[in-house]
N, CA, C and O atoms as a DFTB+ gen file, in Angstrom:
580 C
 N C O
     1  1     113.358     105.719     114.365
     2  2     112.579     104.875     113.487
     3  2     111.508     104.094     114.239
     4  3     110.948     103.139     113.700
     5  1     111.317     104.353     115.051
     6  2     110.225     103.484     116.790
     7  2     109.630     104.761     117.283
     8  3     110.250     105.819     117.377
     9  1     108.733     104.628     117.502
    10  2     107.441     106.065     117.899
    11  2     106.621     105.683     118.751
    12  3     105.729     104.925     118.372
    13  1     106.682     106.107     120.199
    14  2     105.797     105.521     120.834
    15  2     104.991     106.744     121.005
    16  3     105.479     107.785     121.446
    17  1     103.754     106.616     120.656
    18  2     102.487     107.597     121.101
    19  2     101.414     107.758     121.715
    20  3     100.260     107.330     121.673
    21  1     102.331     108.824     122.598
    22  2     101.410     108.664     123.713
    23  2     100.667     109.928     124.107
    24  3     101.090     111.007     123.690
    25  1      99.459     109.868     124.974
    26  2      98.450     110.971     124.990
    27  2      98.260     110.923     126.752
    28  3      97.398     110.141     127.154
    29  1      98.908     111.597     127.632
    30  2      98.742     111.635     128.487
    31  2      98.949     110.211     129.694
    32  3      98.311     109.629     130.572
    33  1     100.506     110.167     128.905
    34  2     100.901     108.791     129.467
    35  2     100.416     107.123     129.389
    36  3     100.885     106.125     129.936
    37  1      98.895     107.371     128.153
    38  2      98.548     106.203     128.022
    39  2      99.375     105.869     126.466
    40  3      99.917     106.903     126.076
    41  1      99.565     104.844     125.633
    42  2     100.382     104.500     125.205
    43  2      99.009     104.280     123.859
    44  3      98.001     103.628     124.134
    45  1      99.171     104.822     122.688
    46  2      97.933     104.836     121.881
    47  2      98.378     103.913     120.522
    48  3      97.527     103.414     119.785
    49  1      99.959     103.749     120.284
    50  2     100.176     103.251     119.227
    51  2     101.998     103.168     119.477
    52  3     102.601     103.918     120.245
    53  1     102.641     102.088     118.637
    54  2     104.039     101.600     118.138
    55  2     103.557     101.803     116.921
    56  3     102.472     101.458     116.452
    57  1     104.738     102.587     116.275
    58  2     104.887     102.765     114.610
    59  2     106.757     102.683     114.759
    60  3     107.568     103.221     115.512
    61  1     106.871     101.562     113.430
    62  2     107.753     100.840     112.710
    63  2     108.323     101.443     111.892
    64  3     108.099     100.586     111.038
    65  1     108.901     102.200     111.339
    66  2     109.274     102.869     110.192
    67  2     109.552     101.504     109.166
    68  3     109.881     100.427     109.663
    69  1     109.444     101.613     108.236
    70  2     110.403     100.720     107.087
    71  2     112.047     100.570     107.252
    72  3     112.766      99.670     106.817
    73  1     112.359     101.578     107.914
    74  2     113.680     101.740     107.705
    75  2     114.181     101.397     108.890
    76  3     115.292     101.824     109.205
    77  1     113.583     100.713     109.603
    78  2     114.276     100.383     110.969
    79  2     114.858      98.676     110.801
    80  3     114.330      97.666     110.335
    81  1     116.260      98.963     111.459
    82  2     117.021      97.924     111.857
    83  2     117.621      97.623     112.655
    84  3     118.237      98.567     113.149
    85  1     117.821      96.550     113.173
    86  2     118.949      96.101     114.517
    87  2     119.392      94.627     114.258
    88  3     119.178      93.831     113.344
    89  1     120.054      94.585     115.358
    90  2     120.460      92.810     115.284
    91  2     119.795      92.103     116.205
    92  3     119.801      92.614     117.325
    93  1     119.299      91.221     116.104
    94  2     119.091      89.444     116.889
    95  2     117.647      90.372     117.168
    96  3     117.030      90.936     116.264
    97  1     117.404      90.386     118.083
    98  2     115.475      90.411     118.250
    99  2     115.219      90.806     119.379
   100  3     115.601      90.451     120.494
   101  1     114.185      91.973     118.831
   102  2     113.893      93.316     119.806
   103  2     112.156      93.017     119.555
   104  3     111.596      92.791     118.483
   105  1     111.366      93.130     121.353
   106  2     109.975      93.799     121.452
   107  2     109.892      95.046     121.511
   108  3     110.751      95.693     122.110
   109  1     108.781      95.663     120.863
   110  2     108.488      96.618     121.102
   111  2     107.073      96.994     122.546
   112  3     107.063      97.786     123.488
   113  1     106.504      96.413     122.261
   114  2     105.627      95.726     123.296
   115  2     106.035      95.355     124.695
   116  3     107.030      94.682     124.965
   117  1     105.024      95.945     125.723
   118  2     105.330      95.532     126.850
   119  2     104.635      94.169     127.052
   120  3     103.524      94.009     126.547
   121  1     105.354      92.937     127.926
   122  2     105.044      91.457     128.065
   123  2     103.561      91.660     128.524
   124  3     103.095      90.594     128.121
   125  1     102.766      92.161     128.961
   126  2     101.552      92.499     129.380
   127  2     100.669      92.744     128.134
   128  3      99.603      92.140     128.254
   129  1     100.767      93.427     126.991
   130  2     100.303      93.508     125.895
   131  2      99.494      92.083     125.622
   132  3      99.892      90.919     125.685
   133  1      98.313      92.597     125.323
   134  2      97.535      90.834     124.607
   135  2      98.060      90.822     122.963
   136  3      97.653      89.940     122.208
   137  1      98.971      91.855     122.508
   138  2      99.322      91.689     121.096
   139  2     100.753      92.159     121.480
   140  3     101.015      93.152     122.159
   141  1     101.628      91.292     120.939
   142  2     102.627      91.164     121.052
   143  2     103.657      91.618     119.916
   144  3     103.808      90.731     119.076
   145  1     104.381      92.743     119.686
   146  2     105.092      93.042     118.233
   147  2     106.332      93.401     118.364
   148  3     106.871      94.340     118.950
   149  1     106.822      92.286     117.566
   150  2     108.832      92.163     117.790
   151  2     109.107      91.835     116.423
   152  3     108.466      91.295     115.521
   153  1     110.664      92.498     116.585
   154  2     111.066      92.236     115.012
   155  2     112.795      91.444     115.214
   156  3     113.802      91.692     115.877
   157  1     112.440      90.580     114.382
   158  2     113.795      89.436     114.195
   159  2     114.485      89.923     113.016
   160  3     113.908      90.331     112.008
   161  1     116.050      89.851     113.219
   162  2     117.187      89.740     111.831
   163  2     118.270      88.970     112.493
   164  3     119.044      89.218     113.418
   165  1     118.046      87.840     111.622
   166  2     118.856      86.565     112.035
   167  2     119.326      86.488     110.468
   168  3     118.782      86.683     109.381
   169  1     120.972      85.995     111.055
   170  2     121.888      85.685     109.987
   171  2     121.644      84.074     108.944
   172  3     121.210      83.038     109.449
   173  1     121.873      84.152     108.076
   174  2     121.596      82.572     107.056
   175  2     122.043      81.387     108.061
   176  3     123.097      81.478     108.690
   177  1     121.451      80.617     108.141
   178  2     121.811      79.865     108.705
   179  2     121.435      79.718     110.439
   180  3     121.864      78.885     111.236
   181  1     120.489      80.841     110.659
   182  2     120.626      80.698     112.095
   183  2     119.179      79.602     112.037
   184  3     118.464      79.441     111.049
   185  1     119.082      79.209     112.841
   186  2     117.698      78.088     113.565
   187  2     116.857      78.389     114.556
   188  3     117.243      78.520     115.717
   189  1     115.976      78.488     114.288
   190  2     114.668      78.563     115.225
   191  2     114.102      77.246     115.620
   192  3     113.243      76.754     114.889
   193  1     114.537      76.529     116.846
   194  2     113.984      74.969     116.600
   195  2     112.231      74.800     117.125
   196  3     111.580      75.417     117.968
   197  1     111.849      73.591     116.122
   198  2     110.881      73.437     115.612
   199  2     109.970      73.604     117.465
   200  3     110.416      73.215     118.545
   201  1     108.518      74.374     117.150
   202  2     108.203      74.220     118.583
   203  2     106.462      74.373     118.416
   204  3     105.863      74.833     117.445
   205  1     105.994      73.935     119.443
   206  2     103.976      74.383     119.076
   207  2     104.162      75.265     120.870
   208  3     104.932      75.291     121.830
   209  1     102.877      75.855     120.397
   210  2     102.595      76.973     121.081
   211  2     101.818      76.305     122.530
   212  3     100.734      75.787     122.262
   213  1     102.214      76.243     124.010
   214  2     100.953      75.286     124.963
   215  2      99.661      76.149     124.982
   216  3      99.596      77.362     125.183
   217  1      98.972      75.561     124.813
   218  2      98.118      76.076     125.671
   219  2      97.725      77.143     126.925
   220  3      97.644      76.560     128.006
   221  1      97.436      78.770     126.987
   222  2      97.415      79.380     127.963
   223  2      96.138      79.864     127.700
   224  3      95.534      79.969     126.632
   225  1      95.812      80.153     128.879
   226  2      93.991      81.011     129.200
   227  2      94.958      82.419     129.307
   228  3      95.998      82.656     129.922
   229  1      94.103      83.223     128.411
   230  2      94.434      84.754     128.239
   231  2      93.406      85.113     128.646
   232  3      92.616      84.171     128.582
   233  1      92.791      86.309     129.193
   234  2      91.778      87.431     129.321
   235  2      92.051      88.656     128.004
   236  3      93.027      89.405     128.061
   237  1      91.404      88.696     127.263
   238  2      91.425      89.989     126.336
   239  2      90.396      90.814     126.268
   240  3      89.295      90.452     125.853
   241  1      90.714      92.234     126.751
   242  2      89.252      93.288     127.032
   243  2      89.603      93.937     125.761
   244  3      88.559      94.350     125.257
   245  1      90.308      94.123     125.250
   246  2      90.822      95.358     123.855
   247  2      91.552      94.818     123.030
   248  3      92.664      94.291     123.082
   249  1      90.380      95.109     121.794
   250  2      91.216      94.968     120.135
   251  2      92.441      95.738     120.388
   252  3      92.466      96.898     120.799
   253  1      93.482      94.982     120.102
   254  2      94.663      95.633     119.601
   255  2      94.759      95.851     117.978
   256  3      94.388      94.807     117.441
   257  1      95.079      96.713     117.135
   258  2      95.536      95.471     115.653
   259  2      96.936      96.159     115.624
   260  3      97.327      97.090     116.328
   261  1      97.731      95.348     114.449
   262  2      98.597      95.864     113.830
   263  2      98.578      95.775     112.421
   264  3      98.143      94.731     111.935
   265  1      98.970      96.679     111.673
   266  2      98.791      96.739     110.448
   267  2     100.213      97.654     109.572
   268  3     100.872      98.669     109.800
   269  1     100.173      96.795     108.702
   270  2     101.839      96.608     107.969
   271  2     101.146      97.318     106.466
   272  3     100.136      96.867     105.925
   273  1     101.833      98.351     106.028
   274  2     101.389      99.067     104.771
   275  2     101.930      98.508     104.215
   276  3     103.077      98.356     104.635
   277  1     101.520      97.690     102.718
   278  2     102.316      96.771     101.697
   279  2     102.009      97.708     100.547
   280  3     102.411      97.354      99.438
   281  1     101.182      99.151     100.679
   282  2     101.269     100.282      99.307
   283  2     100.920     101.261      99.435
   284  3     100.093     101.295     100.346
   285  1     101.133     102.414      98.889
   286  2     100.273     103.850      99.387
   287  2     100.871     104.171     100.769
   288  3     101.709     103.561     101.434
   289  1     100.211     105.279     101.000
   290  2     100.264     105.734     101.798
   291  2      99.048     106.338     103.098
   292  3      98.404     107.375     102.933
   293  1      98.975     105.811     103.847
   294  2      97.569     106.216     104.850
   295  2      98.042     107.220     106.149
   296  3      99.054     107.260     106.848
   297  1      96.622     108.104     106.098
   298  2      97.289     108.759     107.371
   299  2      95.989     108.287     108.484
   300  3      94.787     108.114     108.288
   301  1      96.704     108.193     109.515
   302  2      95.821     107.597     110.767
   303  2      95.911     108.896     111.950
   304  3      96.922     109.410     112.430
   305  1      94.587     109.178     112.192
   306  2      94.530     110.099     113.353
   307  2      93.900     109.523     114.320
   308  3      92.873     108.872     114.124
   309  1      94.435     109.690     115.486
   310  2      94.500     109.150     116.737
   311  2      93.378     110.064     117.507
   312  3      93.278     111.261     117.239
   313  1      92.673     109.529     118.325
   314  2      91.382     109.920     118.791
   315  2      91.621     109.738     120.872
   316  3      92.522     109.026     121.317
   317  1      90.879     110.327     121.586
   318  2      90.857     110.114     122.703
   319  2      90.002     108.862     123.196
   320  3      89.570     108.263     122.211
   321  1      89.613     108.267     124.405
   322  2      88.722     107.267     124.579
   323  2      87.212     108.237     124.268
   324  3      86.218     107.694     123.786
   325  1      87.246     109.899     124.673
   326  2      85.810     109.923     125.078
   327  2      85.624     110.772     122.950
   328  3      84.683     111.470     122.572
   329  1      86.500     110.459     122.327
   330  2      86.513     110.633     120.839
   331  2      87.124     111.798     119.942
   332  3      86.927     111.961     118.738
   333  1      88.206     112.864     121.114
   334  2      88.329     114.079     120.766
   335  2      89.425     113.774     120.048
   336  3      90.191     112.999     120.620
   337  1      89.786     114.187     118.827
   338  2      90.992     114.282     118.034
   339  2      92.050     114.925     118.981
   340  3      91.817     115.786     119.829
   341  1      93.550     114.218     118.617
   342  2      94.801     114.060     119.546
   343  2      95.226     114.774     118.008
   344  3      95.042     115.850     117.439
   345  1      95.769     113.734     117.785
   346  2      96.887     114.135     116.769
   347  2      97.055     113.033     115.256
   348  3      96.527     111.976     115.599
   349  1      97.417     112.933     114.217
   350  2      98.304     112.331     112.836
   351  2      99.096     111.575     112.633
   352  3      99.933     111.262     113.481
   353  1      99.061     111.228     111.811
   354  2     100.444     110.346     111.623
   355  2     100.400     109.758     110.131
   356  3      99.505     108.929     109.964
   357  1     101.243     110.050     108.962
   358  2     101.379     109.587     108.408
   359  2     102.755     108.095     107.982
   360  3     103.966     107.951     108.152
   361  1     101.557     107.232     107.346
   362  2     102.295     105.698     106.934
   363  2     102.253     105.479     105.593
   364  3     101.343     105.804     104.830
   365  1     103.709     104.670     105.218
   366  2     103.993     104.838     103.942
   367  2     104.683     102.970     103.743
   368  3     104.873     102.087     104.580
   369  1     104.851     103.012     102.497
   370  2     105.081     101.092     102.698
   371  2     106.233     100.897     103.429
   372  3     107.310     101.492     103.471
   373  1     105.684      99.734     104.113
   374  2     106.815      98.947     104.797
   375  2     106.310      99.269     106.108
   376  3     106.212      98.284     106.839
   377  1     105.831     100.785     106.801
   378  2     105.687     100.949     107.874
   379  2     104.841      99.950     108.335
   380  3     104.423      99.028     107.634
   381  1     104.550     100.148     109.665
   382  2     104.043      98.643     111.094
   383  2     103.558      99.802     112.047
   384  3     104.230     100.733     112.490
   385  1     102.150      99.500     112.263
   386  2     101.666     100.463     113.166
   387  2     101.338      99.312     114.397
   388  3     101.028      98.252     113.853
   389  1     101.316      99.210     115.776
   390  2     100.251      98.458     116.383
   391  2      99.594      99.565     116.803
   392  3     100.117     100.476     117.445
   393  1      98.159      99.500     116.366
   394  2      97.219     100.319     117.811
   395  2      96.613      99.637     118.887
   396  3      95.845      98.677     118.940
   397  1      97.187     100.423     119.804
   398  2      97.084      99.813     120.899
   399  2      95.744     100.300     122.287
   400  3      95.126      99.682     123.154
   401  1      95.843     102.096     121.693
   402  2      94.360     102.189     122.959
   403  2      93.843     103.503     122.524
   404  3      94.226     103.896     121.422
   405  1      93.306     103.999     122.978
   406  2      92.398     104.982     122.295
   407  2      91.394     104.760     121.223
   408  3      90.679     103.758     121.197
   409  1      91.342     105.896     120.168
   410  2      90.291     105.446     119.115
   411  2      91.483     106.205     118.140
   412  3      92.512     106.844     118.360
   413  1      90.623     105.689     116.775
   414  2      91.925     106.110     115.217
   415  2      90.667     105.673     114.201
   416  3      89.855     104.750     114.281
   417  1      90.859     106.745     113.201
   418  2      90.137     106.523     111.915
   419  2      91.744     106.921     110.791
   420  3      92.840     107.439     111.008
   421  1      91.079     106.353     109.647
   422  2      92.227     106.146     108.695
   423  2      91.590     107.097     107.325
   424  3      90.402     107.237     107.036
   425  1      92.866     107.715     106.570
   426  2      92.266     108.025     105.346
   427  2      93.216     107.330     104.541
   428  3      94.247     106.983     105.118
   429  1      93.046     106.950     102.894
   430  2      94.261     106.254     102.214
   431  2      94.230     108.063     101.383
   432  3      93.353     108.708     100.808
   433  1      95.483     108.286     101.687
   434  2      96.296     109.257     100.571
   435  2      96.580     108.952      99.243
   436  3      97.048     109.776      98.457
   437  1      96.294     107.716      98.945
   438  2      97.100     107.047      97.895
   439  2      96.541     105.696      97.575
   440  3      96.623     105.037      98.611
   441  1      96.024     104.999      96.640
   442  2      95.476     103.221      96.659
   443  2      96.913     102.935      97.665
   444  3      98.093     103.268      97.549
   445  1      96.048     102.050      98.814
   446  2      96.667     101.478      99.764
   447  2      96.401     100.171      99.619
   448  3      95.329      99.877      99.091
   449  1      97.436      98.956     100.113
   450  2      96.817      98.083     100.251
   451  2      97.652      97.435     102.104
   452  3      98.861      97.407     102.336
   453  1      97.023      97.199     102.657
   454  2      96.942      97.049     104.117
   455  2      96.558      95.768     104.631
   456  3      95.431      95.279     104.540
   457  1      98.079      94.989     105.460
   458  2      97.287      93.642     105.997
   459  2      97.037      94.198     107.278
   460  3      97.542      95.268     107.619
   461  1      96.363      93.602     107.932
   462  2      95.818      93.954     109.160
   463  2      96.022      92.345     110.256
   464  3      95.868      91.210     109.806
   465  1      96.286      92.578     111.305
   466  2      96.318      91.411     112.528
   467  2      95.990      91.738     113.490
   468  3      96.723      92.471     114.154
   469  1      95.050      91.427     113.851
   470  2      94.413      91.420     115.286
   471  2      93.735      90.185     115.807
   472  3      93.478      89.206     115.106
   473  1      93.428      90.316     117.256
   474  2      92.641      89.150     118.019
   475  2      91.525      89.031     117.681
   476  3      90.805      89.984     117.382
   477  1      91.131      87.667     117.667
   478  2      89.824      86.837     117.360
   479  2      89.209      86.171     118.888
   480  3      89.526      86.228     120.076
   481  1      88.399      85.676     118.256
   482  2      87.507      86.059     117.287
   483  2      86.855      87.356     117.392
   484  3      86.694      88.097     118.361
   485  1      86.444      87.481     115.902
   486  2      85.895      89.106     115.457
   487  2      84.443      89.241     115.964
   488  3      83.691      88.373     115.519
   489  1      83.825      90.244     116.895
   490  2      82.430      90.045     117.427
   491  2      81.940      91.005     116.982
   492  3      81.671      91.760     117.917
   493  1      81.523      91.627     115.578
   494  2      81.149      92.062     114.971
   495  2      80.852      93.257     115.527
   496  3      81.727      94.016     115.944
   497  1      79.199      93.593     115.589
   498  2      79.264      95.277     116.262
   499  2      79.481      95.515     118.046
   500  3      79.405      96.531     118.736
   501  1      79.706      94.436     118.300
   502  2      80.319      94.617     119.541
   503  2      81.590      94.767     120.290
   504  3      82.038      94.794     121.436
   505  1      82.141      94.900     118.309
   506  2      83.998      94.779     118.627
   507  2      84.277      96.370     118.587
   508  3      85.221      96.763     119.272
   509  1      83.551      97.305     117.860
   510  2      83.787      98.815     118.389
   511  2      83.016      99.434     117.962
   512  3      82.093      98.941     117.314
   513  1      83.159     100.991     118.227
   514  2      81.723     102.248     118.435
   515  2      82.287     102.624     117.385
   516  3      83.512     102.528     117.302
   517  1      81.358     103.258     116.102
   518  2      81.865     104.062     115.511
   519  2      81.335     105.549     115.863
   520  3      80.247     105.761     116.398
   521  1      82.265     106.552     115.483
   522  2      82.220     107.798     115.236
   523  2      82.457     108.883     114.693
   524  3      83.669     109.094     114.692
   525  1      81.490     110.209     113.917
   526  2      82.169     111.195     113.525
   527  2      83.278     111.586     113.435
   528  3      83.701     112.073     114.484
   529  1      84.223     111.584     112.287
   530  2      85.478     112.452     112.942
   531  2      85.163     113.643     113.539
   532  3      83.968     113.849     113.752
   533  1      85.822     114.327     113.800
   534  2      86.491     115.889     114.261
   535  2      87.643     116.129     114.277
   536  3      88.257     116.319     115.327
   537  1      88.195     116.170     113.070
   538  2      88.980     116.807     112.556
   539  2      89.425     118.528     112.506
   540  3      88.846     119.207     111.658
   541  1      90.052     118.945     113.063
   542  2      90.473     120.181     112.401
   543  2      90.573     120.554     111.261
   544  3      90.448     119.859     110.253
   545  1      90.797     121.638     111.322
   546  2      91.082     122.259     109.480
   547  2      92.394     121.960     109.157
   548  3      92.693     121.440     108.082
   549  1      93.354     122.310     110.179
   550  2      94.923     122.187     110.113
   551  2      95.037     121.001     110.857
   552  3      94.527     121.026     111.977
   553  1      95.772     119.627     110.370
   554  2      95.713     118.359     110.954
   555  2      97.186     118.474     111.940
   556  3      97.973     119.353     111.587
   557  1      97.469     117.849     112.826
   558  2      98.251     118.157     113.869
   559  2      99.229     117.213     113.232
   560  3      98.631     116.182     112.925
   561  1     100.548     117.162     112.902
   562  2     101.458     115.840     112.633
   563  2     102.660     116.136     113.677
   564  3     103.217     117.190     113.981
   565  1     102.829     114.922     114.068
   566  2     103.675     114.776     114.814
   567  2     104.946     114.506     114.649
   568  3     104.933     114.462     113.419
   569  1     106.171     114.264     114.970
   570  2     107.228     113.635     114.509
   571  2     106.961     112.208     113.441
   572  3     106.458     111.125     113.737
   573  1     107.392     112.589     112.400
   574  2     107.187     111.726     111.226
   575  2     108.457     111.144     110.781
   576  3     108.696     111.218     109.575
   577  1     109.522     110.438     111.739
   578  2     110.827     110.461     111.463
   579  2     110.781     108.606     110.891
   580  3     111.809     108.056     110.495
């Protein structure tokens, strides 16, 4: 239900299934990540005591986002840095993608509706390149478990 995808040992995306569970609280993310994605299941009653965040100087070179399907279904194909189509992946509600490196264009299969989280501030056309797909005829899918 955890998919790490990777393209020649670089690490392009974490996908969440809906259906994934555990106890007490797991990263998926390595501590180095400038986007950080962990999932908590804490029993009634447990406490998180009250806390503010200090102050740290980060360096961030790369949009990360993550994005949580709340409808539909989207499929995201994963791209190389220099733009060559890798491979697919279809997301359905509930799933949690982070992308993390490479390039990805999205299609909605279905009215989607999609929150999205990523780092700020947003620097408009200097936050990424767009490009042509290149797509195949036959789309590559990968383990869709």
């Amino acid at each position: 239900m955890i998919e790490y995808l990777k393209h020649e040992e670089q690490l392009l995306a974490v996908i969440i299934r809906a259906g994934f569970r555990a106890e007490g609280i797991v990263f998926f993310t390595p501590g180095e990540f400038s986007q950080q994605l962990g999932y908590m299941n804490r029993s009634k009653g447990y406490v998180i005591p009250p806390h503010v965040h200090n102050p740290v100087m980060r360096e961030v070179m790369h949009t990360n986002e993550v994005l949580l399907i709340k409808s539909g279904r989207v499929r995201v194909d994963f791209y190389t840095e220099e733009k060559n189509y890798i491979e697919s992946r279809t997301l359905s509600i509930g799933d949690v993608i982070l992308l993390a490196d490479g390039g990805h264009g999205f299609e909605m299969l279905e009215n989607s509706e999609i929150i999205e989280v990523k780092q700020g501030p947003y620097s408009g056309d200097l936050d990424k390149t767009r490009f042509e797909a290149n797509l195949p005829k036959d789309l590559t899918f990968g383990d869709q478990s």
